[in-house]
C-alpha positions, 0 to 999 in steps of 0.5 A: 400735900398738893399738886402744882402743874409744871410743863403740863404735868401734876407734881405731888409736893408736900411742904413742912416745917418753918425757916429756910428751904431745903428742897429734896429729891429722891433717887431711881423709883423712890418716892416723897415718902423715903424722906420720911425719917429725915422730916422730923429731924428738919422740920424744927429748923427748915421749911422741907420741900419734898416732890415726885418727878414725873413717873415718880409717887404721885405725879403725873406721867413725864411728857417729855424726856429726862435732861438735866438741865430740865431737872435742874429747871423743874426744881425751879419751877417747882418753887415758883409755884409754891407759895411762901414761905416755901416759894420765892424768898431767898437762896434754898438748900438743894438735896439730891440722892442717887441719880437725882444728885445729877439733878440737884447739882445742875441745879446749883449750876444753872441757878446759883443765885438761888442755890444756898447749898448742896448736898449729895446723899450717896449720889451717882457718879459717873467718871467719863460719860458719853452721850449714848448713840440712843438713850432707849426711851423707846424700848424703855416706853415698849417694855413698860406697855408690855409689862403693863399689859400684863400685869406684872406692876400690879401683880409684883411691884409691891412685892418688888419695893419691899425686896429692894427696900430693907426694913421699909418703913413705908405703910403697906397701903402706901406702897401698894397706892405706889407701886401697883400703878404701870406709872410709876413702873414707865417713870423708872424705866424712862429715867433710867434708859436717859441715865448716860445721857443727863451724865454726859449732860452734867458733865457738860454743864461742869465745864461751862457753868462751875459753881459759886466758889462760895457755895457749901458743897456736901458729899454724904457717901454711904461705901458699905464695904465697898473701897472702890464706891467709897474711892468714887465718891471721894473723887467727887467731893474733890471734883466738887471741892465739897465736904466728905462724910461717910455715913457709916453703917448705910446703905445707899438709901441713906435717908433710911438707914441713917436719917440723923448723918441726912439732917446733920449735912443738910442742916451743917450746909446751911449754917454755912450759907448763912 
Protein backbone atom coordinates (compact mmCIF):
# COMPACT_ATOMS: atom_id res chain seq x y z
CA UNK A 1 0.00 0.00 0.00
CA UNK A 2 1.24 4.08 -0.73
CA UNK A 3 0.24 7.01 -1.89
CA UNK A 4 1.80 8.93 -5.10
CA UNK A 5 0.58 12.60 -5.36
CA UNK A 6 -0.97 13.37 -9.27
CA UNK A 7 -2.47 16.88 -9.99
CA UNK A 8 -1.89 17.76 -6.19
CA UNK A 9 -3.83 15.09 -4.91
CA UNK A 10 -3.09 11.64 -2.84
CA UNK A 11 -3.97 8.26 -4.68
CA UNK A 12 -3.99 5.07 -2.69
CA UNK A 13 -2.32 2.37 -4.72
CA UNK A 14 -1.54 -0.98 -3.70
CA UNK A 15 0.58 -2.82 -6.26
CA UNK A 16 1.13 -7.30 -6.06
CA UNK A 17 2.34 -9.86 -8.11
CA UNK A 18 5.00 -10.25 -10.83
CA UNK A 19 4.80 -10.01 -14.91
CA UNK A 20 3.14 -7.86 -16.98
CA UNK A 21 0.87 -5.12 -15.87
CA UNK A 22 -2.44 -4.75 -15.52
CA UNK A 23 -4.23 -1.71 -14.24
CA UNK A 24 -7.45 -1.96 -12.44
CA UNK A 25 -10.16 0.69 -11.69
CA UNK A 26 -13.20 0.13 -9.84
CA UNK A 27 -16.96 1.48 -10.63
CA UNK A 28 -19.27 4.34 -9.06
CA UNK A 29 -18.16 4.53 -4.86
CA UNK A 30 -16.24 1.37 -4.83
CA UNK A 31 -13.00 0.96 -3.69
CA UNK A 32 -9.39 -1.08 -4.14
CA UNK A 33 -10.48 -3.68 -2.14
CA UNK A 34 -13.61 -4.84 -4.37
CA UNK A 35 -10.79 -6.64 -6.44
CA UNK A 36 -9.90 -8.51 -3.63
CA UNK A 37 -11.09 -11.76 -4.94
CA UNK A 38 -9.44 -11.35 -8.32
CA UNK A 39 -6.06 -10.56 -6.72
CA UNK A 40 -5.14 -14.00 -6.06
CA UNK A 41 -5.98 -15.56 -9.18
CA UNK A 42 -3.78 -12.48 -11.08
CA UNK A 43 -0.84 -12.31 -8.92
CA UNK A 44 0.89 -15.65 -10.05
CA UNK A 45 0.96 -14.30 -13.55
CA UNK A 46 0.74 -10.12 -13.74
CA UNK A 47 1.87 -7.26 -11.66
CA UNK A 48 -1.82 -6.09 -10.26
CA UNK A 49 -2.12 -2.19 -10.02
CA UNK A 50 -5.05 -1.23 -8.18
CA UNK A 51 -5.99 2.75 -7.09
CA UNK A 52 -8.75 5.13 -5.56
CA UNK A 53 -9.72 7.98 -7.90
CA UNK A 54 -10.05 11.09 -5.99
CA UNK A 55 -13.02 10.78 -3.59
CA UNK A 56 -12.47 7.15 -3.98
CA UNK A 57 -11.20 4.38 -0.83
CA UNK A 58 -8.22 6.11 0.42
CA UNK A 59 -7.64 8.90 -1.75
CA UNK A 60 -7.81 12.46 -1.58
CA UNK A 61 -10.73 14.74 -2.53
CA UNK A 62 -10.69 15.54 -6.44
CA UNK A 63 -9.85 19.14 -6.98
CA UNK A 64 -10.79 19.16 -10.42
CA UNK A 65 -14.04 17.92 -12.29
CA UNK A 66 -14.23 14.37 -13.77
CA UNK A 67 -13.47 14.33 -17.83
CA UNK A 68 -12.23 11.29 -19.67
CA UNK A 69 -9.80 12.34 -20.84
CA UNK A 70 -8.40 13.37 -17.39
CA UNK A 71 -9.11 9.54 -16.38
CA UNK A 72 -7.43 8.18 -19.07
CA UNK A 73 -4.38 10.75 -18.48
CA UNK A 74 -4.66 9.93 -14.47
CA UNK A 75 -3.95 6.22 -15.32
CA UNK A 76 -0.88 7.31 -16.74
CA UNK A 77 0.13 9.47 -14.59
CA UNK A 78 -0.35 7.06 -12.09
CA UNK A 79 2.40 4.57 -13.82
CA UNK A 80 4.58 7.05 -14.22
CA UNK A 81 4.98 7.54 -10.56
CA UNK A 82 5.07 3.99 -9.56
CA UNK A 83 8.45 2.45 -9.65
CA UNK A 84 9.24 -0.72 -11.63
CA UNK A 85 8.20 -3.47 -12.23
CA UNK A 86 4.86 -1.61 -12.13
CA UNK A 87 6.10 1.77 -13.63
CA UNK A 88 7.15 2.33 -17.03
CA UNK A 89 8.46 -0.70 -18.81
CA UNK A 90 6.10 -1.67 -21.68
CA UNK A 91 2.31 -1.68 -22.87
CA UNK A 92 -0.17 -2.81 -19.50
CA UNK A 93 -3.47 -4.29 -19.57
CA UNK A 94 -6.23 -1.53 -18.55
CA UNK A 95 -9.43 -2.95 -16.74
CA UNK A 96 -12.52 -0.95 -16.27
CA UNK A 97 -16.02 -1.92 -14.45
CA UNK A 98 -18.76 0.14 -14.49
CA UNK A 99 -18.37 3.59 -15.23
CA UNK A 100 -14.56 3.51 -14.98
CA UNK A 101 -14.81 1.11 -18.27
CA UNK A 102 -15.55 4.97 -19.92
CA UNK A 103 -12.25 5.29 -18.33
CA UNK A 104 -10.17 2.45 -19.23
CA UNK A 105 -11.47 2.94 -22.77
CA UNK A 106 -10.18 6.65 -23.20
CA UNK A 107 -7.46 5.27 -22.06
CA UNK A 108 -6.72 2.75 -24.76
CA UNK A 109 -7.38 5.73 -26.89
CA UNK A 110 -5.32 8.31 -25.77
CA UNK A 111 -2.27 6.12 -24.98
CA UNK A 112 -2.22 3.37 -27.27
CA UNK A 113 1.28 2.68 -27.56
CA UNK A 114 0.93 1.93 -23.76
CA UNK A 115 -2.01 0.14 -23.87
CA UNK A 116 -1.36 -3.96 -24.25
CA UNK A 117 -5.16 -4.79 -23.85
CA UNK A 118 -8.60 -3.84 -22.79
CA UNK A 119 -10.82 -5.13 -20.82
CA UNK A 120 -14.69 -4.16 -20.03
CA UNK A 121 -16.21 -5.74 -16.85
CA UNK A 122 -20.06 -5.02 -17.14
CA UNK A 123 -18.97 -1.38 -18.20
CA UNK A 124 -21.25 1.49 -18.67
CA UNK A 125 -22.77 1.92 -22.04
CA UNK A 126 -24.37 4.89 -23.18
CA UNK A 127 -25.74 4.67 -26.80
CA UNK A 128 -26.51 8.70 -27.81
CA UNK A 129 -24.87 10.83 -25.25
CA UNK A 130 -25.25 14.38 -25.08
CA UNK A 131 -23.23 16.97 -23.41
CA UNK A 132 -25.65 18.10 -20.45
CA UNK A 133 -26.58 21.87 -20.44
CA UNK A 134 -25.15 21.62 -16.72
CA UNK A 135 -23.38 18.66 -15.26
CA UNK A 136 -24.69 19.20 -11.48
CA UNK A 137 -21.24 19.62 -9.77
CA UNK A 138 -22.40 22.35 -7.85
CA UNK A 139 -25.68 20.83 -6.59
CA UNK A 140 -23.55 17.47 -6.39
CA UNK A 141 -20.69 19.49 -3.82
CA UNK A 142 -24.18 21.57 -2.26
CA UNK A 143 -25.79 17.94 -1.26
CA UNK A 144 -22.53 16.41 -0.10
CA UNK A 145 -21.99 19.55 2.44
CA UNK A 146 -25.56 19.30 3.40
CA UNK A 147 -25.52 15.39 4.04
CA UNK A 148 -22.24 15.88 5.62
CA UNK A 149 -23.38 18.16 8.09
CA UNK A 150 -25.39 15.99 9.12
CA UNK A 151 -24.07 13.06 9.61
CA UNK A 152 -25.91 11.01 7.26
CA UNK A 153 -21.96 9.38 5.87
CA UNK A 154 -21.00 8.43 9.22
CA UNK A 155 -24.40 7.58 10.46
CA UNK A 156 -25.72 5.44 7.38
CA UNK A 157 -22.90 4.76 4.96
CA UNK A 158 -21.63 1.43 6.11
CA UNK A 159 -24.84 0.36 6.64
CA UNK A 160 -25.61 2.02 2.93
CA UNK A 161 -22.14 -0.38 1.39
CA UNK A 162 -23.61 -3.43 2.90
CA UNK A 163 -27.21 -2.93 1.53
CA UNK A 164 -25.92 -2.42 -2.01
CA UNK A 165 -23.13 -4.89 -1.88
CA UNK A 166 -24.50 -8.58 -1.67
CA UNK A 167 -22.31 -11.15 0.53
CA UNK A 168 -19.60 -8.09 0.76
CA UNK A 169 -16.57 -9.86 1.33
CA UNK A 170 -15.01 -6.60 2.76
CA UNK A 171 -13.98 -6.73 6.80
CA UNK A 172 -16.55 -4.66 8.70
CA UNK A 173 -13.74 -2.23 9.86
CA UNK A 174 -12.79 -1.57 6.43
CA UNK A 175 -15.72 -0.44 5.32
CA UNK A 176 -16.39 1.59 8.14
CA UNK A 177 -12.54 3.45 7.82
CA UNK A 178 -14.46 3.96 4.08
CA UNK A 179 -17.44 4.89 4.30
CA UNK A 180 -17.84 6.63 7.48
CA UNK A 181 -15.89 9.43 5.67
CA UNK A 182 -18.14 12.79 3.93
CA UNK A 183 -15.19 11.94 1.21
CA UNK A 184 -15.80 9.20 -0.07
CA UNK A 185 -19.94 10.27 0.08
CA UNK A 186 -18.49 13.93 -2.23
CA UNK A 187 -16.48 11.60 -4.78
CA UNK A 188 -19.74 9.35 -5.72
CA UNK A 189 -21.58 12.20 -5.81
CA UNK A 190 -19.22 14.40 -7.77
CA UNK A 191 -18.58 11.58 -10.50
CA UNK A 192 -21.85 10.59 -10.72
CA UNK A 193 -23.26 14.63 -11.49
CA UNK A 194 -20.41 14.28 -14.71
CA UNK A 195 -21.59 10.95 -15.97
CA UNK A 196 -23.45 12.42 -19.04
CA UNK A 197 -20.52 14.60 -19.58
CA UNK A 198 -17.37 11.97 -19.85
CA UNK A 199 -20.20 9.95 -21.95
CA UNK A 200 -20.35 12.49 -24.38
CA UNK A 201 -16.72 13.01 -24.10
CA UNK A 202 -16.15 9.06 -25.00
CA UNK A 203 -18.18 9.23 -27.56
CA UNK A 204 -16.05 12.21 -28.90
CA UNK A 205 -12.80 10.48 -28.28
CA UNK A 206 -14.24 7.47 -30.47
CA UNK A 207 -14.56 9.56 -33.59
CA UNK A 208 -11.44 11.08 -33.34
CA UNK A 209 -8.98 8.57 -31.60
CA UNK A 210 -10.00 4.80 -32.75
CA UNK A 211 -8.02 2.05 -31.29
CA UNK A 212 -5.16 0.19 -32.34
CA UNK A 213 -6.63 -2.33 -34.85
CA UNK A 214 -4.66 -4.92 -33.09
CA UNK A 215 -5.48 -3.98 -29.74
CA UNK A 216 -7.31 -7.17 -27.48
CA UNK A 217 -10.68 -5.76 -26.69
CA UNK A 218 -12.90 -7.84 -23.90
CA UNK A 219 -16.35 -7.07 -23.00
CA UNK A 220 -17.07 -9.04 -19.90
CA UNK A 221 -21.28 -8.50 -19.44
CA UNK A 222 -22.93 -9.77 -16.42
CA UNK A 223 -27.01 -9.22 -18.07
CA UNK A 224 -28.58 -11.03 -15.21
CA UNK A 225 -31.81 -11.82 -16.61
CA UNK A 226 -31.85 -8.73 -18.35
CA UNK A 227 -31.94 -9.04 -22.44
CA UNK A 228 -32.02 -5.63 -23.09
CA UNK A 229 -28.49 -4.99 -20.76
CA UNK A 230 -27.23 -8.32 -22.23
CA UNK A 231 -28.38 -6.67 -26.07
CA UNK A 232 -26.51 -3.54 -24.70
CA UNK A 233 -23.78 -4.85 -24.17
CA UNK A 234 -23.39 -6.96 -26.97
CA UNK A 235 -23.59 -3.65 -29.31
CA UNK A 236 -20.50 -2.37 -27.46
CA UNK A 237 -18.54 -5.39 -28.14
CA UNK A 238 -19.33 -4.83 -31.73
CA UNK A 239 -18.87 -0.84 -31.79
CA UNK A 240 -15.58 -1.92 -30.19
CA UNK A 241 -14.81 -5.04 -32.45
CA UNK A 242 -13.95 -6.67 -29.16
CA UNK A 243 -14.50 -10.23 -27.69
CA UNK A 244 -17.96 -10.95 -25.62
CA UNK A 245 -18.37 -13.19 -22.85
CA UNK A 246 -21.07 -13.26 -20.16
CA UNK A 247 -20.48 -13.88 -17.29
CA UNK A 248 -23.28 -16.24 -16.10
CA UNK A 249 -24.83 -16.21 -12.77
CA UNK A 250 -23.03 -12.18 -11.67
CA UNK A 251 -24.22 -9.38 -10.79
CA UNK A 252 -22.78 -6.03 -11.92
CA UNK A 253 -20.29 -6.46 -9.56
CA UNK A 254 -18.46 -9.15 -11.40
CA UNK A 255 -15.34 -8.88 -9.45
CA UNK A 256 -17.15 -10.29 -6.64
CA UNK A 257 -19.58 -12.66 -7.74
CA UNK A 258 -17.36 -14.18 -10.30
CA UNK A 259 -13.54 -13.38 -9.67
CA UNK A 260 -12.59 -16.48 -11.93
CA UNK A 261 -14.51 -15.35 -15.67
CA UNK A 262 -12.62 -11.43 -14.10
CA UNK A 263 -8.92 -13.38 -14.14
CA UNK A 264 -9.73 -15.47 -17.05
CA UNK A 265 -10.49 -12.15 -19.56
CA UNK A 266 -7.63 -10.07 -18.11
CA UNK A 267 -5.18 -12.90 -18.24
CA UNK A 268 -6.89 -14.45 -22.30
CA UNK A 269 -6.16 -10.50 -23.30
CA UNK A 270 -3.07 -10.48 -22.32
CA UNK A 271 -1.80 -13.96 -24.17
CA UNK A 272 -3.27 -11.95 -27.02
CA UNK A 273 -1.07 -8.80 -26.92
CA UNK A 274 1.68 -11.07 -26.25
Amino acid sequence: MTFVRIGGVAHHVVVEGSGPVCVLSAGLGLSWFDWEPVVPLLAPHRTVVRFDRPGHGLSEPAVAPTTAAGEAHRIAALLDALPRPAGPAGPVTVVGHSIAGFHAEAFARLHPDRTAALVLVDSSVEEHPRTPARTYSGTARAAAAVLSAAGVPAALGPAVRRAAVRRDPAPAALVRRVYRTSRVLRGALLENARYGAVAAELLGLRATHPLRPDLPVTVLAAPDGSARWERRQRALARRLGAFYEAAVPSGHLVMLDRPDAVARAVLRAGQEAA
